[in-house]
N, C-alpha and C positions, 0 to 999 in steps of 0.2 A: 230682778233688775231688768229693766226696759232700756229700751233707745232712745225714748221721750219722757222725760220728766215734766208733772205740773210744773208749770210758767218757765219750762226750759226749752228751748230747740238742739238740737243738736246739730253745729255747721254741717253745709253737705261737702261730698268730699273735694278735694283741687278741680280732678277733670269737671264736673259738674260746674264749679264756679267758670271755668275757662270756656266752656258752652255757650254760659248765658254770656258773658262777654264778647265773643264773638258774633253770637243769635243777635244781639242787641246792636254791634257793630253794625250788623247785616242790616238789621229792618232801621234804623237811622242814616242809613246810606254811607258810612264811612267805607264797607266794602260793596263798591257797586255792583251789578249784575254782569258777569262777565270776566269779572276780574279775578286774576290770584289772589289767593291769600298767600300769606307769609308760612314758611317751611315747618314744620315740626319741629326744627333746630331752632327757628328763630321764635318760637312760640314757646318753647322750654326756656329759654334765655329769657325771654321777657319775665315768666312767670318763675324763670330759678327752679325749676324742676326737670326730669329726666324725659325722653321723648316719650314715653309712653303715656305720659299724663295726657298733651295735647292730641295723641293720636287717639285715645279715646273719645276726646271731646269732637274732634273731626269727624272720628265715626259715628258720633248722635247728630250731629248736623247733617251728614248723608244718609242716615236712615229717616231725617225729618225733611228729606228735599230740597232744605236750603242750599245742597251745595253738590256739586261732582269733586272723585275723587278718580285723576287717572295714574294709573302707575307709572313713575319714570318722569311725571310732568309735575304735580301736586294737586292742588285742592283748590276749584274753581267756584264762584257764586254762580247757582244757577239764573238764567235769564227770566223774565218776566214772574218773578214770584212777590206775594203778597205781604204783607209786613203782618199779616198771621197764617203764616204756612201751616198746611195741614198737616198731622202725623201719617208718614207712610207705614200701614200695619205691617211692618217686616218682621219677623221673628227673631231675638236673639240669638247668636251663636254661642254658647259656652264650648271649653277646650274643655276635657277629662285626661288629666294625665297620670295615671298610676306606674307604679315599679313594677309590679307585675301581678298577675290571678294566677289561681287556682279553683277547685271544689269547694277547699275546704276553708280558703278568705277571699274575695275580691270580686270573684263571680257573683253572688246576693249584690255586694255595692252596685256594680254596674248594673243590675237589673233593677235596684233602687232608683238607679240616677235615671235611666231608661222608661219607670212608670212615670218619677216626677215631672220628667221632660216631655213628655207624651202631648204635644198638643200644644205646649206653652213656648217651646225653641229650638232649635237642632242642636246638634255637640257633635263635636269631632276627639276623636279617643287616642292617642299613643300612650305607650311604655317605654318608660327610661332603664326597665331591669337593675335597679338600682344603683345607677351611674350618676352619682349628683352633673358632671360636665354633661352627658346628653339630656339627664332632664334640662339643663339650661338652656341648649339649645332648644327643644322642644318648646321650651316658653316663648322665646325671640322669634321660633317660626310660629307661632299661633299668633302671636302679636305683630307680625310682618302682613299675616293673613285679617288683622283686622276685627280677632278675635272679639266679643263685647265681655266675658266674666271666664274665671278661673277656677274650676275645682280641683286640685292638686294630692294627691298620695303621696308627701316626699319621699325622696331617696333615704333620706336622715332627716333625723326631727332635732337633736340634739346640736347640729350647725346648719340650720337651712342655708340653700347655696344664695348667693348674692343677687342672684335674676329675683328669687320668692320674697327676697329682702328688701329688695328696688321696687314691686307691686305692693307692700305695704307698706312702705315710703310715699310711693308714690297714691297710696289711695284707689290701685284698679279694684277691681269687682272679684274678691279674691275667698275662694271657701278651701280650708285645710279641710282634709280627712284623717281619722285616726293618729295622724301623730301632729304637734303642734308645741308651743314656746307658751308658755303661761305668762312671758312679756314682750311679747310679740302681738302689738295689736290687732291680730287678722282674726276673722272670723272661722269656727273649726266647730266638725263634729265629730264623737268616736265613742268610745264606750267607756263606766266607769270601774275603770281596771283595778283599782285598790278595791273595791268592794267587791268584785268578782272575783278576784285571789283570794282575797277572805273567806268567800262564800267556799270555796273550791278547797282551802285549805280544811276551815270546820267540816264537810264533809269526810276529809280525810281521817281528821281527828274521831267525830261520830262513827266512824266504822274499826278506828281500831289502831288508826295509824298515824304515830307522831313521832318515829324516827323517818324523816323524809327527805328525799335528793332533788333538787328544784335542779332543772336545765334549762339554759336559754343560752340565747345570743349574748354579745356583749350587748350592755346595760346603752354604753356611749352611741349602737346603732339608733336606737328608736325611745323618746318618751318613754312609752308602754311598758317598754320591756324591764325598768327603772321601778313602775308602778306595780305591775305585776309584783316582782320581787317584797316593795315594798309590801305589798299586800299579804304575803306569806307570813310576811315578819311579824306583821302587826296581829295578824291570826295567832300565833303563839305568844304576843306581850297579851293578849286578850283573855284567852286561856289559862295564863301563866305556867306555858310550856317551856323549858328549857331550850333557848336559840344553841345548846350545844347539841340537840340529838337532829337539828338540822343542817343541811350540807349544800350549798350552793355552787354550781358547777355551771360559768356563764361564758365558756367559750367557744361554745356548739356555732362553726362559721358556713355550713355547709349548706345552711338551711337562708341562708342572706341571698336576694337575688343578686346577680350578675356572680355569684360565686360557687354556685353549685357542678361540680364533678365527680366521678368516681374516685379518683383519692383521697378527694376533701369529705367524703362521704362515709371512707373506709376508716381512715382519720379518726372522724366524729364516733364512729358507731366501735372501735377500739378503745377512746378515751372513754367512754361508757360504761364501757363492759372495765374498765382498770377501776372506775369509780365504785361499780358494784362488787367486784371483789375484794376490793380493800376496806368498804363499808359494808359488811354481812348483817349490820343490824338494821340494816336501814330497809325499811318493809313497802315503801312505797315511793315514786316519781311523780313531780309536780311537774310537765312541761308545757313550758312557758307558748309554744305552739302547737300544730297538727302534727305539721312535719318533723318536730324533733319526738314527737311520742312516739311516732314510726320509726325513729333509728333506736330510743331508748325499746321499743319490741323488740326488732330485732339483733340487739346488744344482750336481750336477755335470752332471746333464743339460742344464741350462739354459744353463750355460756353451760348451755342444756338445762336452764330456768323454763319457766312456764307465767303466761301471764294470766290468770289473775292470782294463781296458784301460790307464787312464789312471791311476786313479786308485782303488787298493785298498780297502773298509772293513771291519771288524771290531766286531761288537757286544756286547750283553747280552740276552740272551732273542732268543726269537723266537717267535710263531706255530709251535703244534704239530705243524698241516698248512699246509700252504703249495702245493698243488698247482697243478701250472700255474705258479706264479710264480717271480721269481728270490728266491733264499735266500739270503740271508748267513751266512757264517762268525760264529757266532757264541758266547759262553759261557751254558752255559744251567745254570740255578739248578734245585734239586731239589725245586721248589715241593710236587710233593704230599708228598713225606717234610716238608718244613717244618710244611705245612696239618697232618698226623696228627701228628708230634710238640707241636704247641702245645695240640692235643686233651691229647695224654697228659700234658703241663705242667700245664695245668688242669684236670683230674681228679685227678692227684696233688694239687695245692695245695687242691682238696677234701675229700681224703683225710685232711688234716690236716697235710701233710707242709708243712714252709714253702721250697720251692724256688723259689728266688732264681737257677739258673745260666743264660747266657748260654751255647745251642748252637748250633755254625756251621759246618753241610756246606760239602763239595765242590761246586763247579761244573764242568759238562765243557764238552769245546768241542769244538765240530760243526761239520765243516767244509761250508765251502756254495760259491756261485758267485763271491762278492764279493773274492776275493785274488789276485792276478796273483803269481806268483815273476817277480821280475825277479833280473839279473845284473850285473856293476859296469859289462857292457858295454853294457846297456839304458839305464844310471842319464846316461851319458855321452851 
């Protein structure tokens, strides 16, 4: 599916229509040189949209010369300009807002976003630590700053907050990563996480292991973690595994930003170890991330298990060096291709183009230290 269909256009987005109305204003002389223009309030009013529509359209007429913009006064026509002003080569700014990195996710993105952008625009980066009200703010202050496109890591995928919701109402230049609303018209890239569950589960299976304890986060935090699951599941309708010698355990909260402590930590790594002793039959651990394969380790250490010994795990990402330590088996997402394709999203969507598709690599799995093959004669 494309953006352009034979003998189709597809309209470009509000801000862009409000440009060329203004642009056209300008060089027919309705807004002469020197003069204000009309506020960003009364430019949403005309046009029935939210301020951010016309303050993007403002900022393409200040990067084209037609116009100054002072803070505190507004948006002036410049004096003696042509009725074809030139493009001033200014570089777009994208905002990067993620919840937070690590090794083992986030770091690859930003070094993705950081090759794509390389040459082509600046960005400016914060973290919201998974606070949907500061990620809101963080949007309000990037677009106070005049920001031109949006690549976003929400807080939550499952309710994006109101600010992510007002940018695809209103048409900004907006790229989701990893998590995103399949009716939500905004453009998004991440991985495809039911086939890589799958993939991750059949492995399990191939070695030996089909009584299994999935751990994650709650489902309602993120997309992903919803598909994930589902993707276990469907590994065992595929197979025709019995969904009863699986066991789903989706409360693991410690591993959520803005929530990590030492006794949410002790919490998690307790409720683990109750899981494994109450399920003896269960020979291996699907977790749903890095960080929870590191409390389901050491839940099993604690119990005096051993891992790959006892008790097999399989993960999501991992740490890109890991030297010296023990690895896990795990599926690893194609972070930097993500980080540079959401570049090239939102550069296109400046382009004028209005791309709206949701793209979703491969995951590979790398095998590490954490998987025992057992036999049916082990199992017994």
């Amino acid at each position: 599916m494309t953006n352009k269909e034979e003998g189709f256009q597809i309209p470009k987005p509000i801000y862009f229509q409000i440009y060329k109305d203004i642009k056209k204003s300008i060089q027919q002389g309705t807004y002469k040189p020197g003069s204000k223009l009309p506020s960003e309030k009364e430019f949403a009013k005309k046009w029935n949209v939210s301020v951010i529509t016309p303050r993007k359209a403002l900022s393409m007429l200040r990067d084209e010369g037609l116009i100054t913009r002072q803070a505190g006064r507004g948006s002036f026509v410049r004096e003696n300009i042509s009725s074809d002003a030139p493009l001033i080569n200014k570089k777009p700014m994208i905002g990067v807002v993620f919840t937070d990195f690590d090794n083992s996710f986030g770091r690859g993105l930003l070094n993705g976003i950081e090759k794509g952008i390389e040459g082509k625009a600046n960005f400016l980066f914060r973290r919201s630590f998974g606070s949907p009200k500061k990620e809101e703010q963080i949007i309000k202050d990037f677009l106070e700053l005049g920001i031109d496109a949006l690549i976003i890591l929400p807080a939550h995928s499952t309710h994006l907050n109101h600010a992510i919701l007002q940018l695809v109402i209103d048409e900004f230049p907006l790229v989701l990563i990893d998590r995103y609303l399949k009716d939500v018209a905004a453009a998004a890239v991440g991985t495809k996480n039911i086939s890589a569950a799958k993939k991750g589960t059949k492995y399990l299976f191939d070695a030996g292991h089909d009584n299994i304890l999935v751990l994650s986060t709650p489902p309602a935090y993120a997309v992903v973690v919803e598909e994930r699951i589902n993707g276990v599941l469907q590994a065992f309708q595929e197979r025709d595994i019995s969904t009863q010698q699986l066991l789903i355990y989706h409360d693991i909260t410690s591993t959520i930003p803005n929530a990590i402590n030492k006794e949410s930590v002790t919490q998690d790594i307790n409720h683990i170890k109750e899981h494994i002793k109450n399920n003896p039959d269960k020979t291996a651990i699907f977790a749903i991330e890095y960080n929870i394969a590191l409390l389901a380790r050491l839940a099993i250490k604690d119990l005096g298990l051993n891992c790959p010994d006892d008790i097999s795990i399989i993960c999501f990402d991992s740490p890109e060096y890991n030297i010296g330590d023990f690895s896990f088996t795990h599926l690893i997402q194609d972070q930097k291709s993500i980080g540079k394709l959401a570049v090239e999203k939102a550069l296109k969507i400046l382009s004028t183009s209005n791309e709206k598709q949701i793209t979703l690599l491969d995951a590979q799995l790398v095998e590490g230290e954490s998987i025992k093959k057992i036999t049916t004669s082990n199992k017994l």
